[in-house]
N, C-alpha and C positions, 0 to 999 in steps of 0.2 A: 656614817662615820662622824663621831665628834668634833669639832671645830677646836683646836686648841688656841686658837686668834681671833680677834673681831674680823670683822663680825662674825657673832657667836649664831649657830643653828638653833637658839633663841635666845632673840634679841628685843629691841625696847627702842622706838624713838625719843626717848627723852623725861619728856616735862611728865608732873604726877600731880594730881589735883591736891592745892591747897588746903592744908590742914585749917579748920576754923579759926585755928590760936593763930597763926599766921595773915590768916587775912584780917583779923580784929589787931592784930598788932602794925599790919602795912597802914589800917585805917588811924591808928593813933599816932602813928609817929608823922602821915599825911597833916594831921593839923598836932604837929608840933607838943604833942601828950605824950610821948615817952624820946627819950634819948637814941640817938643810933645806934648805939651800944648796947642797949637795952633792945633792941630790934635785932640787933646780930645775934644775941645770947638766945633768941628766943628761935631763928632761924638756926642758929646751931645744935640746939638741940632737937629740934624735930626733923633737920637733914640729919644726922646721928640716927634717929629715929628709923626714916625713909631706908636709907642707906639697908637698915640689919632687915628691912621687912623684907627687902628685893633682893638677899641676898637668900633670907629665909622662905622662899619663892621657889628660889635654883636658878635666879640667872646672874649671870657671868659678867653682863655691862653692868655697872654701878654709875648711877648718876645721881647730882640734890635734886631732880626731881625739878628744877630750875625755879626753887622756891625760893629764891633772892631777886628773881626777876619780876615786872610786871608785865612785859611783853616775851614772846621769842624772839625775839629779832630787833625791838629800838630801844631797849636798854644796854644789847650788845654797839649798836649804832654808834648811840648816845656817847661813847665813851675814845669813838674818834678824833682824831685830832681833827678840826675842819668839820666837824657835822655837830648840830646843837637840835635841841627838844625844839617842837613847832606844835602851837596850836591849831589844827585845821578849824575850817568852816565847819568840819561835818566830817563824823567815820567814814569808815571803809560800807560800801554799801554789802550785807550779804544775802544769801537767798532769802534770811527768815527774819535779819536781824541788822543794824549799826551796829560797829565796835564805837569806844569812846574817840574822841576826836585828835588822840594825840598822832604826831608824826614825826618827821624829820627834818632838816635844812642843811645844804651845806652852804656856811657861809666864810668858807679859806679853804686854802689847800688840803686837802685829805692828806692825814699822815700816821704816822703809830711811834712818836720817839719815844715812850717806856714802855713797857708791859702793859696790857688792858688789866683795866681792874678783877675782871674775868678769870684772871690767871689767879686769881687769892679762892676764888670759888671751885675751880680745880683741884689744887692744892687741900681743901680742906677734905675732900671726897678722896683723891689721894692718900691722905693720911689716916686715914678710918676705914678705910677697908683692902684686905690682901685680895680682892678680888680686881678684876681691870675697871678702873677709872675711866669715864665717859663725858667726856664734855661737849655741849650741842650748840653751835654758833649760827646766826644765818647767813648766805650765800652775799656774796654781794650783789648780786641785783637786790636784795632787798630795802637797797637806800635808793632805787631806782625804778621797778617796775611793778609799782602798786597802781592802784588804778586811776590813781590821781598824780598829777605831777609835784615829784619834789622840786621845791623850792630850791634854785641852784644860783647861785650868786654869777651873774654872768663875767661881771668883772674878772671874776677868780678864772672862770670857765666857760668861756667864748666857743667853745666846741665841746661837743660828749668826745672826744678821743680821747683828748689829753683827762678829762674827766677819769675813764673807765683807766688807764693807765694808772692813774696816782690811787686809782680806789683799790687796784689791783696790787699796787705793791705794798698799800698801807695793810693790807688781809697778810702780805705772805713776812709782813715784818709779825703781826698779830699772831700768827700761825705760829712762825718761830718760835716768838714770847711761849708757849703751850708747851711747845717740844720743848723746850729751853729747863721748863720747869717738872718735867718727866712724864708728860701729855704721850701718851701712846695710840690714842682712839680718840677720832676727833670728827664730829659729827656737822656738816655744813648743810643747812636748811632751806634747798631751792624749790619755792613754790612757782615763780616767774615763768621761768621754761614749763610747767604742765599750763599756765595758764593761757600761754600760747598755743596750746593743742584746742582749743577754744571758738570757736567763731564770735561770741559774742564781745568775748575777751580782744580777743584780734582787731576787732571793729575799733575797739576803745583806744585800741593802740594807734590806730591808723587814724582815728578821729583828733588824735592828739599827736599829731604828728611824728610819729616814730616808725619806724618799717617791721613789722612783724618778721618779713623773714630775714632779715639781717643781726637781731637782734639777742637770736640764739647764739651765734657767733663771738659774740659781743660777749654773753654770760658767760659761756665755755673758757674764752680769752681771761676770762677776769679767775677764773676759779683755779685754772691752770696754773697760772700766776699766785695767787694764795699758797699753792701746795709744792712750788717749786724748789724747797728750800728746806724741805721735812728730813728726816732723818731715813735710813733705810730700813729700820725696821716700825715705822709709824704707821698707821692704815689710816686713810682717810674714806669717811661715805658720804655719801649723798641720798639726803632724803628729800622725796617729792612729795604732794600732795596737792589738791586744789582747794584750800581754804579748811580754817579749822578754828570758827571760834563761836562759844554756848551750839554746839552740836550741830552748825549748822553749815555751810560750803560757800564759794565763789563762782567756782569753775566744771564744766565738764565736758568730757572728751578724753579719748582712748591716747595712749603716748606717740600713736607710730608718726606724727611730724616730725620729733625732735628725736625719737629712738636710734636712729642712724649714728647722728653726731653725741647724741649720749652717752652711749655705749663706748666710742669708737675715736671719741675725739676727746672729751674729759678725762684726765687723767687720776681718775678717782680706782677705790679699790673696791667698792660696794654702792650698792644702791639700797635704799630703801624703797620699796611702792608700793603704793596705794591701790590696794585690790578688791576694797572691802563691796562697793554697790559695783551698778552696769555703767554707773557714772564715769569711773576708771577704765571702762573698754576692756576687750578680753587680754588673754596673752600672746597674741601673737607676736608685736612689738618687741619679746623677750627672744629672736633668735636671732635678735643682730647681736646678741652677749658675747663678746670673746671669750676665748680660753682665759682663764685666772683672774677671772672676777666674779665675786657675789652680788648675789641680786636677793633680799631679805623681802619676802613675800607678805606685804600686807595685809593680809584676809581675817582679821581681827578688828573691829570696828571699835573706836574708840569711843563715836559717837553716841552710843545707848549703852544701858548697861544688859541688854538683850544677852544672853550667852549663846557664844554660837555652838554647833553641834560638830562633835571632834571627825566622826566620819565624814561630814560636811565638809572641814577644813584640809584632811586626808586627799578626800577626792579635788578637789581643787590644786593642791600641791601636783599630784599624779598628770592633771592637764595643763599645768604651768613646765613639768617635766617634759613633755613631748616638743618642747621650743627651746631647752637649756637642762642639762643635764642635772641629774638633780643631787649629785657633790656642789654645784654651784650654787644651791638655793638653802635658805634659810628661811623663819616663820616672824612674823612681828605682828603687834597691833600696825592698821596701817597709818597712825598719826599720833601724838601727843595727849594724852587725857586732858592738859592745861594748855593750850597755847597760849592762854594769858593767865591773871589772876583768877580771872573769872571762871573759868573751866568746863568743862563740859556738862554733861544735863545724867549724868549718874551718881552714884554711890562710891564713895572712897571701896566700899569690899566690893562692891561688882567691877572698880578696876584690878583689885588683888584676884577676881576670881577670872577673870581676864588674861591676866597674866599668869597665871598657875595654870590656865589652857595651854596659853603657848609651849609653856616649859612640858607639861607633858605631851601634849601634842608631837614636839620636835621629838622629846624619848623616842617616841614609838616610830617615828620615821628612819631617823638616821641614827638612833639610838645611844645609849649612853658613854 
């Protein structure tokens, strides 16, 4: 049966690789060669662009493709009250690769007294197409549980409580902002919690002083708090993954540590997950799902522009059903084509053909 709400029985986590014009334009206005203006007109019309291709696709979420952003996650940061851009020593380490060295700091109180700039990027997606508008924020651990420690002004924050408290309410002032401006689907990007399914991940955490298993708690508390304040007809989800930047990972391990309280204790309407390699673990983890939630089945690799094989993706859906009914499930790529500027290691039409799997793929399951 068709989904007449998000999440859609095909769906999309978000970001879309970088148009060329877009990336030679983010580089000129970096050294001060063109105007902001002249950078928006150029982002506005190739989101115009994105917009009619994903629609001319057949799917239902509509997103810019998060091609205003350079990050997923510290451009949204960036834009807190209390949190500023940080130089690291050195990126995020990944399996294949460094990202660039930027990060975050909080250096005051975390707050949100106006609207995130974010809400004007909504807004424009909103306004250009009758299909449902999709905006993708990251979770709030992600000012917190990268692999390195952020930078926390102790003065400000003599303890992580009162920390996660103020981060927690400055997301559900943020969140508002959203709904406020006719945000119906609203996508929060928790990679943190799968990273704790981890042992090496774990280690880092416990090397650096923080408690692995307490810390899930911690994330849940804060996301809860985000979405406390949403409208009743708003859907919120949540997408996982374990790292996702030039095609390459951080993390791996199967979900069932955190599955329990995932499910069960998050007050989320959807999940997104990551199903694409054996890196993700099988499905088991999928039968602590309650009654009236989606779970948006990742088995589309964002990673390569490899195509995969639709009876391949068929039989897979059929074995993710035997843990959760399969009115509950829907299809996606399991990650983002861009998590940054940089984007993954394929082709702009091997992510269009990517996605025109989904969409058919879903047809023939739960059909039109």
């Amino acid at each position: 049966m068709k989904r007449a709400k998000p999440p859609f029985r095909a769906d999309h986590v978000g970001s879309l690789l970088r148009p060329k014009v877009i990336r030679e334009a983010r580089a000129q206005r970096a050294k001060a060669e063109i105007t902001p203006q002249a950078l928006k007109e150029i982002e506005d019309r190739e989101i115009e662009r994105v917009i009619k291709r994903q629609e001319d696709v057949g799917l239902e979420a509509i997103t810019d493709g998060e091609f205003r952003r350079s990050w997923w996650h510290l451009d949204f940061l960036w834009g807190l009250d209390g949190a500023e851009k940080h130089i690291m020593d050195a990126g995020v380490k990944f399996a294949a690769v460094n990202t660039r060295n930027e990060g975050v700091q909080v250096t005051g109180k975390l707050g949100m007294a106006k609207p995130h700039p974010m809400v004007e990027h909504f807004k424009f997606v909103a306004s250009h197409t009758k299909r449902t508008p999709k905006i993708t924020i990251p979770a709030p651990s992600a000012i917190y549980g990268r692999p390195m420690m952020t930078p926390i002004d102790k003065q400000v924050y003599p303890d992580l409580d009162r920390f996660f408290d103020d981060l927690g309410q400055a997301y559900k002032k943020a969140v508002r902002g959203f709904a406020d401006a006719g945000c119906r689907y609203l996508q929060l990007d928790e990679v943190n919690l799968t990273y704790l399914c981890d042992p090496k991940q774990r280690a880092i955490v416990i090397e650096r002083g923080d408690d692995p298993d307490a810390l899930p708690a911690a994330y849940a508390g804060m996301i809860n708090a985000a979405i406390s304040d949403i409208p009743a007809d708003m859907t919120i989800t949540m997408h996982l993954c374990r790292g996702n930047f030039r095609s390459t990972f951080i993390a791996s391990g199967g979900y069932e540590p955190v599955a329990e309280l995932m499910f069960n204790e998050i007050k989320v309407h959807g999940y997104f997950m990551e199903f694409d390699t054996e890196r993700a673990g099988g499905f088991e983890p999928l039968r602590f799902v309650p009654k009236g939630k989606q779970v948006v089945l990742g088995l589309v690799t964002s990673k390569s522009g490899t195509l995969e094989s639709k009876d391949e993706l068929k039989r897979r859906i059929d074995q993710a059903a035997k843990f959760v009914p399969l009115e509950q499930l829907c299809l996606s790529p399991q990650c983002g084509f861009a998590s940054s500027e940089d984007g993954n290691i394929l082709a702009e039409e091997e992510q269009w053909r990517k996605l025109e799997l989904v969409v058919k793929t879903a047809e023939e399951v739960w059909g039109n």
